[in-house]
C-alpha angles and dihedrals in degrees: 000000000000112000081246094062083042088061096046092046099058097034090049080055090059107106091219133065116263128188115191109210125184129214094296100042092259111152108227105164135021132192121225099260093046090054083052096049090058099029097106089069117016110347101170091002093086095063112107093016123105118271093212083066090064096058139050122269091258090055098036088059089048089057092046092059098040085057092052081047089050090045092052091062103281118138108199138009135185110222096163131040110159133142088278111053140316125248124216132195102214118196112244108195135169133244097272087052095262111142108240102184140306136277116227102209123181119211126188113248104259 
């Protein structure tokens, strides 16, 4: 097993959905769940494809200035809490400490 196939396969493990963006809200990977999520519109689709199209202006512009915290050195933000679920931008960086993009994680209300 690559080190690749490793990743996907315990991503695809996680229970909630994940999206992976890098520095310019490309999407560039998708759990399972994630690709289920959004399925019943665009699924796969959505790789490749800008993150900030998928959400309002207001949040669009959230999500810009999450990214210019992250890249200041923050590591997580809430930018949604409702009834339904809460969404976190998650700070991806490289070995050397880049940041590289952001992860979009879902978590349950508790």
């Amino acid at each position: 097993m690559t080190d690749i196939e490793l990743m996907v396969a315990i991503l695809d493990s996680m229970k909630d959905p994940y999206v992976f963006a890098d520095t310019n809200h490309v999407i560039r990977y998708m759990n399972k769940v994630a690709v289920e999520h959004y399925g019943k519109r665009w699924g796969y689709d959505l790789i490749g494809k800008s993150l900030l199209d998928c959400h309002n202006e207001e949040s669009g512009k959230t999500m810009v200035e999450v990214l210019a915290a992250l890249s200041d050195g923050e590591e997580e933000r809430m930018i949604t809490d409702s009834e339904k679920h809460r969404v976190y931008m998650r700070a991806v960086r490289d070995a050397q400490g880049a940041l590289i993009g952001y992860c979009e994680r879902y978590e349950p209300p508790k």
